[in-house]
C-alpha positions as a printed Julia matrix, in Angstrom:
276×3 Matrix{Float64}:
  0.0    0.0     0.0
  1.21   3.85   -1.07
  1.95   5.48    1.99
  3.02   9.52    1.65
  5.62  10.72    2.94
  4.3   13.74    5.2
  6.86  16.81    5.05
  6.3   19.64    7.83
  7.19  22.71    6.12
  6.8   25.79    7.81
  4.41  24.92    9.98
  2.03  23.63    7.63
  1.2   20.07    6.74
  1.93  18.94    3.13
  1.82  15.25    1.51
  3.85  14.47   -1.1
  2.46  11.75   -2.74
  5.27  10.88   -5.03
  7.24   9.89   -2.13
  6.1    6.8    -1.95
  7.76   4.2     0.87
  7.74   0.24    0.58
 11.07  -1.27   -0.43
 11.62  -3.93    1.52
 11.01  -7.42    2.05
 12.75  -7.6     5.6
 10.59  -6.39    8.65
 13.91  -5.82   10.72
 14.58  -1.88   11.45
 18.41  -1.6    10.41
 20.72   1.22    9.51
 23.4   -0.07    7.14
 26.47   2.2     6.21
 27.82   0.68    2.74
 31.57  -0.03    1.81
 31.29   1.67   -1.4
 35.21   3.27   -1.37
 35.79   6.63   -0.89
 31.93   7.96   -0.79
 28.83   7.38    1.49
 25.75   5.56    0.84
 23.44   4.59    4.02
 20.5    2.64    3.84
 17.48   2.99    6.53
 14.9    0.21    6.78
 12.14   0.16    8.68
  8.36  -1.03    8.87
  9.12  -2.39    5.4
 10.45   0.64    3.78
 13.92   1.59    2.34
 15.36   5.12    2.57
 18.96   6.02    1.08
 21.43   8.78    2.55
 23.43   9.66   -0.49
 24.49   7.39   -3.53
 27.68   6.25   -3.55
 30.25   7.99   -6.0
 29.93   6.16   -9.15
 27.62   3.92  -11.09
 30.11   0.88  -10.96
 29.67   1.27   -6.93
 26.46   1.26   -7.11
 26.37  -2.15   -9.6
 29.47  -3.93   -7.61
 28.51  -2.77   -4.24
 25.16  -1.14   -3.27
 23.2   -3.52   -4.91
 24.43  -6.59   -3.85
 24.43  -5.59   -0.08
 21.0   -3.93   -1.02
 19.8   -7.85   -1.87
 21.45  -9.31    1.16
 19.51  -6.8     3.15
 16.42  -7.86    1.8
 15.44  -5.07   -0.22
 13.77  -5.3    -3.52
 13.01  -1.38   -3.44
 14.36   1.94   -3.31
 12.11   4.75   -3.07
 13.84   7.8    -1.73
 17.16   8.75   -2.33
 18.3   11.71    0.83
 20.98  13.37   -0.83
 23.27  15.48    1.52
 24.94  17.91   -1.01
 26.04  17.31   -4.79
 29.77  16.11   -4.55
 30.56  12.86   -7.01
 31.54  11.11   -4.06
 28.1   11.43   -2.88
 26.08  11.31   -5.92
 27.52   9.79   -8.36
 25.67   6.55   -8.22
 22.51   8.37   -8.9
 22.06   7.46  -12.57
 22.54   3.93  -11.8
 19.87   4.03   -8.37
 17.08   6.05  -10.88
 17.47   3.44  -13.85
 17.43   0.01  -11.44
 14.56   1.77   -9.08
 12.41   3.43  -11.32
  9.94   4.89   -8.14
 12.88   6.17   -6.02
 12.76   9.73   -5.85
 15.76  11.77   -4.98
 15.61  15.17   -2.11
 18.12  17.39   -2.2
 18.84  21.04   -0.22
 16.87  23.74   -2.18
 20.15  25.52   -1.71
 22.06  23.48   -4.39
 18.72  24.08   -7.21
 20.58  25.99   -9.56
 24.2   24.71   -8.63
 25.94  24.81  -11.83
 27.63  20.96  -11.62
 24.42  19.29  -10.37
 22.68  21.14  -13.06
 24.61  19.3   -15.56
 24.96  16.32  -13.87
 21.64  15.9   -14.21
 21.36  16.82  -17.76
 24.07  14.07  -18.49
 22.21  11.63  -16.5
 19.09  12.28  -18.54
 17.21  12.28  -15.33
 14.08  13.29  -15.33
 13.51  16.09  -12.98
 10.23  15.64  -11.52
 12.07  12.8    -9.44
 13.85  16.08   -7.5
 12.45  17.33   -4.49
 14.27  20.59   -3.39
 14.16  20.6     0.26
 13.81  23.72    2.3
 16.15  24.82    5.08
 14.21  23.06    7.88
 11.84  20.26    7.36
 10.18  17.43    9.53
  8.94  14.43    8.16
  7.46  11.61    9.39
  6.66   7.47    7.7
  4.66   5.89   10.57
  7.02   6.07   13.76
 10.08   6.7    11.61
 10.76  10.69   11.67
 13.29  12.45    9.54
 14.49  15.37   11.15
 16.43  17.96    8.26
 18.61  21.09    8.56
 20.37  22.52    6.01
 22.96  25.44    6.24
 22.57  28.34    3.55
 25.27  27.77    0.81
 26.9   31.29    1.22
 28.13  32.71   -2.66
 31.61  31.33   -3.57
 31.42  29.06   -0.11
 32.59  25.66   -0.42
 29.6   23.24   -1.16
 31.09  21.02    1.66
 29.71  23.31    4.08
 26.17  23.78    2.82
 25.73  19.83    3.12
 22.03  18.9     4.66
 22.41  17.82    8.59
 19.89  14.42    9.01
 18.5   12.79   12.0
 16.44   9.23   11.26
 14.93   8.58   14.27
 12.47   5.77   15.78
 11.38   6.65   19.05
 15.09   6.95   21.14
 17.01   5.43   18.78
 18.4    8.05   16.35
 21.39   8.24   14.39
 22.88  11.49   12.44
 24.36  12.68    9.05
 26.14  15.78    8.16
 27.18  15.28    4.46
 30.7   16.77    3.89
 30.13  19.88    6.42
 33.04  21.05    8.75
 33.36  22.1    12.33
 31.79  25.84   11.52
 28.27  24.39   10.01
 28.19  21.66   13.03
 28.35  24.86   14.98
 25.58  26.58   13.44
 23.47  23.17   13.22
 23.72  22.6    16.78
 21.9   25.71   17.57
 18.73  24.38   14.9
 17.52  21.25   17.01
 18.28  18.21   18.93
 20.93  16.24   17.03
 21.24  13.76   20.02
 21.63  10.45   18.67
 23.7    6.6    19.09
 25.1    6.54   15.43
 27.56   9.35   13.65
 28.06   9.47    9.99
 31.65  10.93   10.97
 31.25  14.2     8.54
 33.56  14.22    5.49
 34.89  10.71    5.42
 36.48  11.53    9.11
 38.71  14.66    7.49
 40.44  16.51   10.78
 38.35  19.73    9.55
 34.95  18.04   10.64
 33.37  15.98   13.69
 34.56  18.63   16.11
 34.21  17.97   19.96
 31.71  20.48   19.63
 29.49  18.5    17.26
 30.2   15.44   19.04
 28.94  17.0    22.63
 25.62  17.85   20.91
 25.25  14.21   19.53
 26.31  12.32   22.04
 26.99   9.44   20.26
 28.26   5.75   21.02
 29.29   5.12   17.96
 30.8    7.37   14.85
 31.35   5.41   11.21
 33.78   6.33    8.75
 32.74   6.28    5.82
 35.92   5.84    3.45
 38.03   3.56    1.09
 40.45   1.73    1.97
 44.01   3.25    1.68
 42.55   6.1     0.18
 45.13   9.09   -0.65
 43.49  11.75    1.97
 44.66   9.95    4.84
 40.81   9.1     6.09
 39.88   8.89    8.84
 42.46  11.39   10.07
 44.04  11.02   13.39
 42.61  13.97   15.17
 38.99  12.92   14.47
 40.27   9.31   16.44
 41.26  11.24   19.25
 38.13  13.46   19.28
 35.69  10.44   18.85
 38.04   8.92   21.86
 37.79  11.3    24.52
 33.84  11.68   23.48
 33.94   7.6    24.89
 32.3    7.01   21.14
 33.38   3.63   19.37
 34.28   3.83   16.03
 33.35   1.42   12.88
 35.07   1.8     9.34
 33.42   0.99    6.3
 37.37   0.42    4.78
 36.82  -2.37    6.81
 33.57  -3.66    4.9
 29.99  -2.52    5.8
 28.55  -1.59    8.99
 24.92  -2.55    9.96
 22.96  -1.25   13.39
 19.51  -3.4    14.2
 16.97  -1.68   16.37
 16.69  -4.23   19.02
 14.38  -3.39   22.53
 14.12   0.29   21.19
 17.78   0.85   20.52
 21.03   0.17   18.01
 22.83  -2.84   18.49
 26.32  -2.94   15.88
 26.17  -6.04   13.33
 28.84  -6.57   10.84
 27.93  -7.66    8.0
């Protein structure tokens, strides 16, 4: 059955029916960070349904890795694609997502709409662009007891698109866990102020570079554990060894997906770590 995605924008109630939510054949609430190489794809499932936070960074990622952990996982479905800013490394896979699911639609900050490189991305991708939801700066949704919680900095001109990456909270009931795209210490700053970020899983923000998951950022989440999302011997040096040391002194565990995927089931209304 079709359910809508409800989207709380300013106050008012909206349904957007093309945001439809039933991908999976597994009951099981997980949170699965993918080992896609240097690039970040999540997948959230719950109450049947499959959500994705960003795409992996290429189409032969997608093919080699998402979808065979996607099957493994159970899900035959992917309808909405949670895009946290436009980098390759975080959206490349999405010709290769739109052409094997051909309901997912894809949400992304209404900050990056007329971004030159996503505007011809998609152009080269021939994707349609009805299958684009611009999101505004602050929006709550909610999927039956699964809420989406969404922040997203402005993108000031010239400003490095790294830092107007959308800030994510999935959430189902107290177990939460949080995204933050590519954005450094400065936006984790300004997101803190914009909600309750509190949560047991960190997406370590760009790929665990020293210039992100500040102590700050990791005092307002709280977290018990932060994964890396990053390749394996990849040439930046990720996860650096300042963000170790942060996570470390925050008593946070970390997982690596260099070190293959990394899957959380909700078990007596919290996260319990699975490797897969």
């Amino acid at each position: 059955m079709s359910v809508g995605l409800k989207l709380f924008v300013g106050g008012f109630l909206c349904v957007s029916a093309g945001w439809y939510l039933g991908g999976s054949v597994v009951d099981q609430t997980r949170v699965t960070f993918l080992s896609v190489g240097q690039g970040d794809c999540a997948v959230i499932q719950h109450q049947g349904r499959t959500i994705l936070v960003d795409a992996a960074p290429s189409p032969s990622a997608v093919k080699w890795d998402v979808l065979p952990k996607l099957r493994d996982l159970g899900v035959i479905d992917v309808d909405l694609v949670l895009l946290t800013h436009p980098d390759t490394d975080h959206v490349g896979g999405v010709p290769m997502l739109a052409r094997v699911f051909p309901k997912a639609r894809f949400g992304l900050s209404a900050e990056f709409k007329d971004h030159v490189q996503w505007k011809q991305q998609i152009k080269a991708w021939d994707l349609d662009v009805s299958r684009v939801t611009y999101l505004p700066k602050r929006m709550q949704g909610h999927s039956g007891d699964l809420r989406i919680d969404l922040y997203s900095p402005d993108l000031a001109a010239g400003g490095k698109d790294n830092d107007g990456s959308s800030f994510l909270k999935i959430s189902i009931g107290k177990a939460a866990a949080v995204f933050s795209g590519d954005a450094s210490a400065e936006p984790e700053n300004v997101a803190a102020a914009h909600g309750d970020w509190s949560a047991q899983i960190m997406n370590a923000g760009h790929h665990g570079s020293r210039t992100s998951t500040s102590f700050g950022w990791l005092k307002e989440v709280k977290p018990q554990w932060v994964v890396v999302s990053c390749g394996k011997d990849n040439r930046y040096g990720h996860p650096h060894r300042e963000v170790l040391e942060r996570v470390a002194s925050a008593n946070a565990k970390v997982a690596r997906t260099d070190q293959g995927s990394v899957s959380f089931r909700l078990e007596d209304g919290k996260f319990e770590i699975e490797k897969l």
